[in-house]
C-alpha positions in Angstrom: 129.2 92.2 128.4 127.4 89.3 130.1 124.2 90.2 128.1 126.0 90.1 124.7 127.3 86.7 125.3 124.1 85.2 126.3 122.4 86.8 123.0 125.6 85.5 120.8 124.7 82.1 122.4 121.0 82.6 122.1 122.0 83.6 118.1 123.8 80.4 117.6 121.1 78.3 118.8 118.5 80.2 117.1 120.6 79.5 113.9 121.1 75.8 114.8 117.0 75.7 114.4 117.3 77.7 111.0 119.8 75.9 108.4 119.7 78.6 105.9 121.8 81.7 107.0 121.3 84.6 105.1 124.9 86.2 104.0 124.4 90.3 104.0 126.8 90.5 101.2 124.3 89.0 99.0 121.3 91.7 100.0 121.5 94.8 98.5 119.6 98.2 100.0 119.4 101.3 97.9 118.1 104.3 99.6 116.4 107.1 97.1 116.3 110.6 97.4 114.1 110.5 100.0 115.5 107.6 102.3 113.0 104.9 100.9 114.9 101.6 100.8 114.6 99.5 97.8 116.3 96.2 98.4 117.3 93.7 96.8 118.4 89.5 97.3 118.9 86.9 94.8 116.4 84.5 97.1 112.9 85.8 98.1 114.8 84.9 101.8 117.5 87.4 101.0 115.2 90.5 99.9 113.0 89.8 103.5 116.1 90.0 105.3 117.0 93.5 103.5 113.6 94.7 104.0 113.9 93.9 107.8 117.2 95.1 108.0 116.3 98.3 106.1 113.1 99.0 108.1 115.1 98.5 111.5 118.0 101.1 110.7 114.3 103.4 110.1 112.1 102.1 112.8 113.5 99.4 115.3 111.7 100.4 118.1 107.7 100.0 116.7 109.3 96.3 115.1 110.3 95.4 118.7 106.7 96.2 120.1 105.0 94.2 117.2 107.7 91.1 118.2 106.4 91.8 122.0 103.5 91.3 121.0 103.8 87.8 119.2 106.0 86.7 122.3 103.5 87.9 124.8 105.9 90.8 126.3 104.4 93.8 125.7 102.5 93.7 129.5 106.6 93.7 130.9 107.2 96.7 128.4 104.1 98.9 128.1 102.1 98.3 131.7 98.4 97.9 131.6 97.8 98.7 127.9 100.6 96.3 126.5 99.6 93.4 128.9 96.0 93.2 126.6 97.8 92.5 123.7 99.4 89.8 126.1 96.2 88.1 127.5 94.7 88.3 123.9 97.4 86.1 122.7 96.6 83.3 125.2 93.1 83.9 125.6 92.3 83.1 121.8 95.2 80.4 121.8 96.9 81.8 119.2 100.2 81.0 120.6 99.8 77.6 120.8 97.8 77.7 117.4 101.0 78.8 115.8 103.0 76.3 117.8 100.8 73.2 116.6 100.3 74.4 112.7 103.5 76.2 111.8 104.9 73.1 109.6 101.7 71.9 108.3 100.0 75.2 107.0 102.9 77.4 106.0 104.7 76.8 102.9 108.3 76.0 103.2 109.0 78.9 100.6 107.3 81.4 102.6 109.1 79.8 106.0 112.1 80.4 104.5 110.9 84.4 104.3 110.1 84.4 107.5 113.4 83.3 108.8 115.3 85.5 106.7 113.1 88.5 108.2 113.9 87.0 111.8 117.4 86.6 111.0 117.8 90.5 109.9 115.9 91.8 113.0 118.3 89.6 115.3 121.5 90.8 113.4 120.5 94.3 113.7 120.0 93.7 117.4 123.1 92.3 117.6 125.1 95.0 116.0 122.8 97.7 117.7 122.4 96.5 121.5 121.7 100.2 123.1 118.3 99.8 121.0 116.6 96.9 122.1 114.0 97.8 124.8 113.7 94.5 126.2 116.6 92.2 126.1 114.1 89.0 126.2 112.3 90.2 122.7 115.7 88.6 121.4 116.3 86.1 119.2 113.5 86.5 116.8 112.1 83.7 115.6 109.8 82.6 112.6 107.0 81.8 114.4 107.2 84.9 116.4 106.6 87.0 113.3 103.2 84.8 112.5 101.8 84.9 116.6 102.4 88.4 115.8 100.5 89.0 112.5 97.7 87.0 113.5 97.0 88.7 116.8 96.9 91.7 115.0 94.3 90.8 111.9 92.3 88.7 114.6 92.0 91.9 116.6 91.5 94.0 113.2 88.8 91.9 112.1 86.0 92.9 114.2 87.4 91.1 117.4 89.0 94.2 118.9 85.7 96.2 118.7 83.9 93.0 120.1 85.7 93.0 122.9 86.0 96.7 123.8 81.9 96.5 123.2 81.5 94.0 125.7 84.0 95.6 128.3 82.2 98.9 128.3 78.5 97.2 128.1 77.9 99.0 124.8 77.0 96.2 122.7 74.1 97.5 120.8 75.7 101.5 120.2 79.4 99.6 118.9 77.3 96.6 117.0 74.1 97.6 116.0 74.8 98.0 112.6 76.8 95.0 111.3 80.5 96.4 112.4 80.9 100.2 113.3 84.4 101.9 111.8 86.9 101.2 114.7 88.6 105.3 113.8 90.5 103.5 110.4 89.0 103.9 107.4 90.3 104.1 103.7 89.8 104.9 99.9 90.7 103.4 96.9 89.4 103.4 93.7 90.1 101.7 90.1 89.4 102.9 86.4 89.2 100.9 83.0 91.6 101.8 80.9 88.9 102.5 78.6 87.5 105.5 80.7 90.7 106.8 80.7 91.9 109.4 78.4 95.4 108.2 78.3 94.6 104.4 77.8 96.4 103.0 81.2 94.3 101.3 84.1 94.4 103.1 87.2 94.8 102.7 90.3 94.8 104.6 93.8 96.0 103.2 96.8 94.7 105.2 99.8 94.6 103.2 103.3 94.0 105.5 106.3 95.9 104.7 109.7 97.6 106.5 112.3 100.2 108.5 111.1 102.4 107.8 113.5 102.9 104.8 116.2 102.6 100.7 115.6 100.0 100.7 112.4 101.5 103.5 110.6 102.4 103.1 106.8 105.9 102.4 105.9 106.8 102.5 102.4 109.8 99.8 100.9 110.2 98.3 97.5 111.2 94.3 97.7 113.0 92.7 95.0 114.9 89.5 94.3 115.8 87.6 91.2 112.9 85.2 92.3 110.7 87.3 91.0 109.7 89.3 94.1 109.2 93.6 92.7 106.7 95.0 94.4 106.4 99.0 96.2 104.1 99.8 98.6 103.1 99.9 102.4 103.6 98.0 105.2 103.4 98.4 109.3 106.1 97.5 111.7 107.1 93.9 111.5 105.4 93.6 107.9 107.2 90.7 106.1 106.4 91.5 102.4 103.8 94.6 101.2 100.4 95.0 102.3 98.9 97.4 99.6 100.7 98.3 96.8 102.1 97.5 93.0 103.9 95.2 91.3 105.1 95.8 87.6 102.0 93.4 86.4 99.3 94.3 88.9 98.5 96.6 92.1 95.9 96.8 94.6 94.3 98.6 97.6 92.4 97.5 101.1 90.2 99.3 102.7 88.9 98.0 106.0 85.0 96.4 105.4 82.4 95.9 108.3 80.5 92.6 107.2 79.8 90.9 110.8 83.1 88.6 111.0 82.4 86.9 113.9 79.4 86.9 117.0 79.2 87.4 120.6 77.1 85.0 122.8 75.5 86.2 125.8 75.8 83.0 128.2 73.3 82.0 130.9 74.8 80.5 133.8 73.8 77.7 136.4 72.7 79.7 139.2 73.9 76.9 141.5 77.6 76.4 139.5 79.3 79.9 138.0 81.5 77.6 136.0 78.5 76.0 134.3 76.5 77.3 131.2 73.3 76.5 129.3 73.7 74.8 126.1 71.2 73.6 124.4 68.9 73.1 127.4 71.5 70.8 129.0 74.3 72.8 131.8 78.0 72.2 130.4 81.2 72.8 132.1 83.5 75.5 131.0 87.1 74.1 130.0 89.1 76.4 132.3 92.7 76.5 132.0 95.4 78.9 133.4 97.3 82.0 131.3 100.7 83.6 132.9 100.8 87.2 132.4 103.5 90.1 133.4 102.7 93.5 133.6 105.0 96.6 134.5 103.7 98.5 137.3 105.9 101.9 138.8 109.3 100.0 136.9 108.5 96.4 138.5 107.2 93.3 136.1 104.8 91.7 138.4 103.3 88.4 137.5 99.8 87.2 136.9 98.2 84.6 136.7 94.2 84.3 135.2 91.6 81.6 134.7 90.3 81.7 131.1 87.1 80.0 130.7 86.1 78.3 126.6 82.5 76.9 126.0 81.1 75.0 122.5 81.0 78.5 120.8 84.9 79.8 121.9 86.7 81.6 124.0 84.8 83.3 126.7 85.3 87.0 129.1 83.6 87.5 132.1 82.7 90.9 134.0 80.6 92.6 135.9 78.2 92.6 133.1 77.8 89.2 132.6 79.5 85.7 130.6 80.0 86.4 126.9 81.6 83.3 124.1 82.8 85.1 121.1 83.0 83.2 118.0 85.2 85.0 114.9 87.1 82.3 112.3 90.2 85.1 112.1 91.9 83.4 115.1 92.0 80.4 113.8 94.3 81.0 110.6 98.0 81.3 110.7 98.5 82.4 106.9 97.4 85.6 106.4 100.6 87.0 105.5 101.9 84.2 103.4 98.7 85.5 101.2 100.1 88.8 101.3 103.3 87.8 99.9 101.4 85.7 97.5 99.8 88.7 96.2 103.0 90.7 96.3 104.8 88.2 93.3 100.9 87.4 91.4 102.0 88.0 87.6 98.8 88.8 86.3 94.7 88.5 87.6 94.5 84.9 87.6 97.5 84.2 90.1 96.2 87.0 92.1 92.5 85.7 92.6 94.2 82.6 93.4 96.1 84.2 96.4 92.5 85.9 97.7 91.0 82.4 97.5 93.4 81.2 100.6 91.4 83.8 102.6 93.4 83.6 105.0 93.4 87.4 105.3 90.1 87.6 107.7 88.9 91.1 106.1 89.2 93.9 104.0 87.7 95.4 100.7 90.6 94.5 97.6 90.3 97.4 94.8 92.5 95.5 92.3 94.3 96.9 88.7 96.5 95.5 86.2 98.5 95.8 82.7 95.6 93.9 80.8 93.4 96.5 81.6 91.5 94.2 84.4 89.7 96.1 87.0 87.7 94.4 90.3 86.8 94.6 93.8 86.4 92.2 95.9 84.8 92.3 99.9 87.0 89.6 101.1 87.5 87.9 104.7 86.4 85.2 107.0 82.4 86.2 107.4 80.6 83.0 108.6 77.6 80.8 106.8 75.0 82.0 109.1 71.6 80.2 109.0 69.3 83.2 107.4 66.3 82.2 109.1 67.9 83.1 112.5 68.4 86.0 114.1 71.9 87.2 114.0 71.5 90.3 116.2 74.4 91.3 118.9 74.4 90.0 121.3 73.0 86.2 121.0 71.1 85.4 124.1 69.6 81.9 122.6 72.2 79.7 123.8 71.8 76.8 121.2 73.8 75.0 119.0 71.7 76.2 115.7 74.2 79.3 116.3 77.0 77.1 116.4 78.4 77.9 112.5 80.9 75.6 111.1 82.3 77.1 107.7 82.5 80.7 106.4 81.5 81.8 103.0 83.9 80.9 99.9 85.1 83.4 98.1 82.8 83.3 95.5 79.8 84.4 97.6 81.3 87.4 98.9 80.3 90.7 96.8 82.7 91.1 94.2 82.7 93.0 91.3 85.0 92.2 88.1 85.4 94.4 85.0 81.9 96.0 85.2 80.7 97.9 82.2 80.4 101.1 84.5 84.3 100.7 84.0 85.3 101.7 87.4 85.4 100.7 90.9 85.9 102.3 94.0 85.6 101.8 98.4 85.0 104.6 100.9 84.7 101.8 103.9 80.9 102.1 102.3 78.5 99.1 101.8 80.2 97.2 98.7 76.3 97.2 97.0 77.2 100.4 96.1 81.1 100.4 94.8 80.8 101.4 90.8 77.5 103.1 88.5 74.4 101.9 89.5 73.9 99.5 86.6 76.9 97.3 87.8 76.9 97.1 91.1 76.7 93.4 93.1 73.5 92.8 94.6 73.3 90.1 96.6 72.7 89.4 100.4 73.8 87.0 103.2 73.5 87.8 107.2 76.7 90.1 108.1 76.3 91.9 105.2 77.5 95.7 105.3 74.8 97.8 104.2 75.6 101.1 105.8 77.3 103.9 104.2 79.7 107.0 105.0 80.2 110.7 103.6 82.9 109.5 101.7 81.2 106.8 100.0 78.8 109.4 98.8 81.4 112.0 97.4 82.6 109.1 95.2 79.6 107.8 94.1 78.4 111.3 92.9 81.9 112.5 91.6 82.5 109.4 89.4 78.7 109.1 88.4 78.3 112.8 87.9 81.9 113.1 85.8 81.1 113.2 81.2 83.7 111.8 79.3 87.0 109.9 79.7 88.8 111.1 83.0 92.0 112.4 83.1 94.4 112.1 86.4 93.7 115.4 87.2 90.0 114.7 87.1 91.0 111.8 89.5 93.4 113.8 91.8 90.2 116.2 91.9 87.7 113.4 93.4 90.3 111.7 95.8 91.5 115.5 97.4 87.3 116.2 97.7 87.0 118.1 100.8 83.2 118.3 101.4 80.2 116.9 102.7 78.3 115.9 100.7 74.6 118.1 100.1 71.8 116.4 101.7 73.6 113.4 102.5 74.5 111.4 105.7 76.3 113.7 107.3 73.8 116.7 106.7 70.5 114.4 108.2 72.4 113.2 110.9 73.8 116.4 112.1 70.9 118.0 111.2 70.2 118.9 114.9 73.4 121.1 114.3 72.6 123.2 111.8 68.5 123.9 112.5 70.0 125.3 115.7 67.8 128.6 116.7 70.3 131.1 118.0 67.7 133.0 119.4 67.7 130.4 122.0 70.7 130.1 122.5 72.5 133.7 122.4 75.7 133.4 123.9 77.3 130.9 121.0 74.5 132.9 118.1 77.3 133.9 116.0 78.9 130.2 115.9 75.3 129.0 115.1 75.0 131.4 112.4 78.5 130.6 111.1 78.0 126.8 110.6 74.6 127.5 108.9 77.1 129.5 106.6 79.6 127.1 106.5 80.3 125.5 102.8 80.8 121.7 104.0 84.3 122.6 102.4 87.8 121.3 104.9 90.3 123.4 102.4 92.9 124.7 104.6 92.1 128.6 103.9 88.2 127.8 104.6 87.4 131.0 107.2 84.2 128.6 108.5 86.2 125.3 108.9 88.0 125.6 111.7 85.0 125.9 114.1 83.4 122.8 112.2 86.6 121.0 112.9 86.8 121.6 116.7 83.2 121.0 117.5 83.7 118.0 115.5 86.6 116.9 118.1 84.2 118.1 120.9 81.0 115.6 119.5 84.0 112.9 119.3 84.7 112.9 122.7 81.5 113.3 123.9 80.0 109.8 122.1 83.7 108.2 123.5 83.9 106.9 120.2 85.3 106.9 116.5 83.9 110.1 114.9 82.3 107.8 112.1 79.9 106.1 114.5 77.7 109.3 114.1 77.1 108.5 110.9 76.4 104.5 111.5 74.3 104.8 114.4 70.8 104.3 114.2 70.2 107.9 116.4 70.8 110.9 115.1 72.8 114.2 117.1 70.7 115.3 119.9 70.3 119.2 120.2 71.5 119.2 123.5 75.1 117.3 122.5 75.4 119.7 119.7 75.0 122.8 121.4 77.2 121.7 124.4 79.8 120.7 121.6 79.4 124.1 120.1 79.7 126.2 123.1 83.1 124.4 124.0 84.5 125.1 120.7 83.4 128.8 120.7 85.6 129.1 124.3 88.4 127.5 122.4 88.6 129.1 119.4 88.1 132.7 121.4 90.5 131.9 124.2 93.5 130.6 122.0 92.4 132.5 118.9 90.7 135.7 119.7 88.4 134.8 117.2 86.0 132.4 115.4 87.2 134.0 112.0 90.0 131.8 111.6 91.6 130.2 108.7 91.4 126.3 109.3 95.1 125.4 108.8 95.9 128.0 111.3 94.3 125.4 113.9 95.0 122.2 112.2 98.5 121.2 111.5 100.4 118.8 110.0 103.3 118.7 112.7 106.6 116.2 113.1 109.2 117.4 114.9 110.5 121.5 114.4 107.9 121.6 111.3 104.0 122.6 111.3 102.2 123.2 108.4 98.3 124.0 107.8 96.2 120.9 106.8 93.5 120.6 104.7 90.7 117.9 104.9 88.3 117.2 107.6 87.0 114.0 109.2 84.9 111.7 107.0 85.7 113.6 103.8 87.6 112.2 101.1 90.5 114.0 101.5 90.5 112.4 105.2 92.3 114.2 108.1 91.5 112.8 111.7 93.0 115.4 114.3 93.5 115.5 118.4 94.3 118.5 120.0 98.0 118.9 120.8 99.0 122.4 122.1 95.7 123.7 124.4 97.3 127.2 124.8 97.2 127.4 121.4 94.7 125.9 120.4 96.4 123.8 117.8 95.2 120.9 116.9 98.0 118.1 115.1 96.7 115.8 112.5 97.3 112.2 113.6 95.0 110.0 111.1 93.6 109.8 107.4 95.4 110.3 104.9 98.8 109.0 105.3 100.8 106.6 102.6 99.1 107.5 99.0 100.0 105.6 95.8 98.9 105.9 92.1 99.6 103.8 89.5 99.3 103.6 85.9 98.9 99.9 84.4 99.5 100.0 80.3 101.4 98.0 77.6 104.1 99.9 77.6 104.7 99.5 81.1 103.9 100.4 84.6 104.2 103.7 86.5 104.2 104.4 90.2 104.4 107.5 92.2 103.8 108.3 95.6 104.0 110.1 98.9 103.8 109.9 102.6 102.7 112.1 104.9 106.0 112.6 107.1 109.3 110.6 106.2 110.5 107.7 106.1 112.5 107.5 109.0 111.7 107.5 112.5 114.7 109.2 114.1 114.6 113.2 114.7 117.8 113.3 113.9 117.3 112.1 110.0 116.8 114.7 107.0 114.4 112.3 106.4 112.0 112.4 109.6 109.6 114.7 107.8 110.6 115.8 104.1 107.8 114.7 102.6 105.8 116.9 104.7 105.2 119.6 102.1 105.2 117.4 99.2 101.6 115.8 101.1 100.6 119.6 101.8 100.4 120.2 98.6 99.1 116.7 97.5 102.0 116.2 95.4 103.6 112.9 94.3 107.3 111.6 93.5 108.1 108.9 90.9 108.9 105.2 92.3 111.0 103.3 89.2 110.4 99.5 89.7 113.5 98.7 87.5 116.8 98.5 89.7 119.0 99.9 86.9 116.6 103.1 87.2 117.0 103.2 91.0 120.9 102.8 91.3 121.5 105.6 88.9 119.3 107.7 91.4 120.4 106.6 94.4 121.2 108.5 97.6 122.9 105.7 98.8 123.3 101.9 98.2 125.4 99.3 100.5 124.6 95.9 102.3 123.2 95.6 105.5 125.7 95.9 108.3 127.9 98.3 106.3 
């Protein structure tokens, strides 16, 4: 009782700060057939606060982690992994970033979004106390939701993998290559109307995440009378849609790898730890003091560190030595008000005007609309390097000539707009090669991505290779590829895999001899597959690393690794099994709650499927990654079509019908319609009502 005065006062205050209260009787949410939420306000404000509200009575408990994390809580909720999230808000000063710019850099118009979102989350608490996890999370405010977002794209642009590269000491194997995948990846591809038989642009939306947890997709459909329609995805905490369509326009990210940012290597004054060389000269650190609490054995204990900053940034210290890390993504507040920009753009123009905030710090853009315009565009914050230096990882020089200033405008990035080729397309590969040959951008500045991946390839090939006008079954066809490509990546860098000689090694002979027979195929009844699949897991563990970095890394797969990886799947497969002659969906599965189904696709293949193992007596593996949230859409003068899927549900409670009924639907790579038009959607409706009711 005490508790739910304190928050009612905490709620009044909270609204004190925020003049405009949203009235629930003026938000509308209409749930479809299966339990996606469509809502609706007359203000932009109105349709946030029903899309928070909405994604609350599906998912409170991931929104509450993603507000932890923009309050620096998580430490007090999730122990040694949350408290991370904590010191990486203070360490890059993106608290008081947000504090200092919140006014001057956000648009009222967009504030106003933001505090209807907070407002929704804060009701819902209100009305739903047994959920909240941590009573301090509560009241939500405005700038909560941006110290959120930003932590989470600083982190997501090349920072996380930084910092986990330094921690470890495996700089050169995580950053050798420009950026190596961090285990997300994505596809998306968009066609001409005019190499399409039907006459519409299209467009496939295809981002791979978790399928579960924090970063997993959630579908909603916003609308208000300001002009606000757009269906797609969207993680916990999301204030408008990420990827996704609008009646005019739609588009899809994948994540890119150009080098956003650098790590420093510092040299230190022998005589003074808390000096550095700079420029020949030794310079102070600016040392200041971060308060941390973490939960150990049910007790939040504080903590208190020194952080150390020098001329390049922010700077982490351990056993293997002093290194400044310098990425522009910390350093921008907005990155979701260019989301919601995007999410209203009426056509290309307003859209290329919302990429040129980038204020989103990464991410390839695969773009579509009603008058037939096609692009993509490898966006983000990637800095204006001197190219006469070397920008290797990490920089041990120690002078100011490293020291950039600006990043590159939009402009200069590699973009590629209405190309003759009449399609374009993003595996996570190199954006030199992202439509036919003839079109492609091919240009160059330090950072650049230049590697590829096996999916990369299948698209390439399968769009170059394809005569005629496509149809969407020629389409569906490409984006549910399950193979390796012939002679490609994969096959020379696992090569040492299949030129095994199983005379030399005759206890795993017959698994040898079954990958050399293998088709490269991850269909779900593949006999072959499922042994492929396992070592695969194995070769993942053993490099402690996303499966992709096998196919980055400048070394190739040792015999030894291969055979080791081999021989553990062979005892697997046997022991749980009885046999290596085992269908590949009877291994992998597609699992939430009392349902399992067999799952095609294999890791790195267009028809993506990233797997861990989740019953060892079994020997069942449960897909947890890849393919997740998939839209199409269909851009034409007589209008715009939508359809999609997901690969569970859309709620997040066992206890819905909706927990995992779009399970078989994504089995069978299957799509339902999504009507934009709120007429269409009411008449359909499994349920409409306001928040609250």
């Amino acid at each position: 009782m005490l508790f739910r005065i304190v928050f009612c006062l905490s709620l009044l205050a909270w609204h004190s700060i925020n003049a405009q209260i949203i009235d629930p009787e003026h938000v509308t949410i209409i749930r479809d057939s299966l339990g996606v939420p469509h809502v609706h306000g007359t203000t932009d404000a109105e349709a946030a606060y029903g899309l928070a509200y909405a994604h609350a009575e599906d998912n409170f408990a991931e929104i509450q982690e993603a507000v932890m994390a923009g309050k620096g809580l998580l430490g007090s909720y999730q122990g040694k992994d949350g408290v991370l999230f904590d010191f990486g808000l203070q360490f890059l000063s993106i608290d008081s970033l947000v504090e200092a710019r919140f006014e001057q850099d956000l648009s009222s118009e967009f504030r106003a979004v933001l505090s209807g979102y907070a407002q929704a989350l804060n009701d819902y608490a209100d009305q739903h106390p047994k959920e909240i996890i941590l009573k301090k999370t509560f009241p939500v405010t405005a700038k909560d939701l941006v110290k959120s977002s930003t932590l989470s794209v600083s982190l997501m642009a090349g920072l996380g993998m930084a910092l986990k590269a330094v921690n470890e000491n495996r700089i050169e194997e995580f950053l050798g290559a420009n950026e190596i995948e961090t285990g997300t990846g994505s596809n998306a591809l968009a066609v001409a109307p005019e190499k399409m038989a039907d006459g519409n642009a299209y467009l496939l939306v295809n981002s791979h995440q978790p399928i579960e947890g924090r970063f997993a997709w959630y579908e909603a459909h916003v609308m208000s009378d300001e002009g606000w329609n757009c269906v797609g995805g969207l993680f916990p905490g999301g204030t408008s849609v990420f990827v996704g369509s609008n009646p005019n326009l739609g588009w899809a990210h994948t994540f890119n790898y150009h080098q956003f940012g650098d790590i420093y290597q510092l040299e230190l004054n022998p005589k003074n730890k808390n000096q550095y060389k700079y420029d020949g000269q030794w310079r102070d650190f600016y040392v200041r003091k971060i308060k941390l609490k973490v939960k150990v054995i049910g007790m939040k204990i504080p903590v208190t560190k020194k952080v150390k900053s020098c001329a390049y940034g922010p700077v982490f210290e351990n056993k293997y030595g002093s290194w400044a890390f310098r990425f522009a993504a910390y350093h921008d507040i907005r990155a979701t008000e260019q989301w919601y920009r995007m999410n209203k753009a009426k056509n290309f123009g307003e859209f290329t005007e919302a990429m040129k905030m980038q204020a989103v710090p990464l991410f390839n853009t695969v773009y579509a609309d009603k008058d037939g315009n096609i692009m993509l565009h490898s966006g983000g914050k990637v800095p204006k390097r001197n190219p006469r230096l070397n920008w290797k990882s990490p920089i041990t020089a120690n002078t100011s000539d490293y020291r950039w200033e600006e990043i590159l405008d939009y402009g200069q990035l590699p973009h590629v707009e209405n190309p003759e080729c009449g399609y374009v397309y993003n595996a996570n590969n190199t954006p030199l090669e992202c439509t036919g040959d003839s079109c492609n951008w091919n240009e160059y500045f330090p950072g650049l991505q230049t590697f590829m991946y096996n999916r990369g390839e299948r698209f390439k090939y399968l769009m170059e290779s394809h005569d005629g006008k496509f149809t969407e079954g020629d389409l569906d066809r490409i984006k549910y590829d399950f193979s390796y490509h012939p002679d490609g990546i994969y096959e020379k860098k696992f090569a040492a895999m299949y030129n095994l000689d199983e005379t030399k090694y005759p206890d795993i002979a017959d698994a040898i001899q079954k990958l050399k027979k293998w088709d490269r195929k991850g269909n779900a009844d593949n006999m072959d597959a499922a042994l492929a699949m396992v070592t695969h897991d194995f070769l993942r563990l053993a490099a402690d690393a996303p499966f992709a970095i096998y196919m980055v890394r400048q070394a190739y797969l040792d015999e030894q690794t291969a055979v080791d990886a081999i021989r553990k799947a062979k005892k697997l497969l046997l022991k749980t099994h009885g046999t290596l002659d085992v269908p590949l969906g009877d291994v992998q599965r597609l699992i939430r709650g009392e349902k399992s189904l067999p799952a095609h696709g294999l890791r790195e293949v267009p028809r993506a499927t990233d797997t861990k193992l989740y019953d060892k007596k079994k020997g069942i593996y449960q897909v947890t990654g890849g393919d997740g949230y998939i839209q199409v859409a269909r851009f034409g003068k007589d209008g715009t079509e939508v359809r999609s899927i997901n690969a569970l549900g859309a709620s997040n409670h066992p206890e819905s019908r909706h927990y995992n009924d779009q399970m078989e639907m994504f089995t069978n790579h299957q799509y339902r319609p999504v009507p934009l038009d709120i007429e269409l959607l009411k008449a359909k409706a499994e349920q409409i009502y306001h928040p609250g009711e």
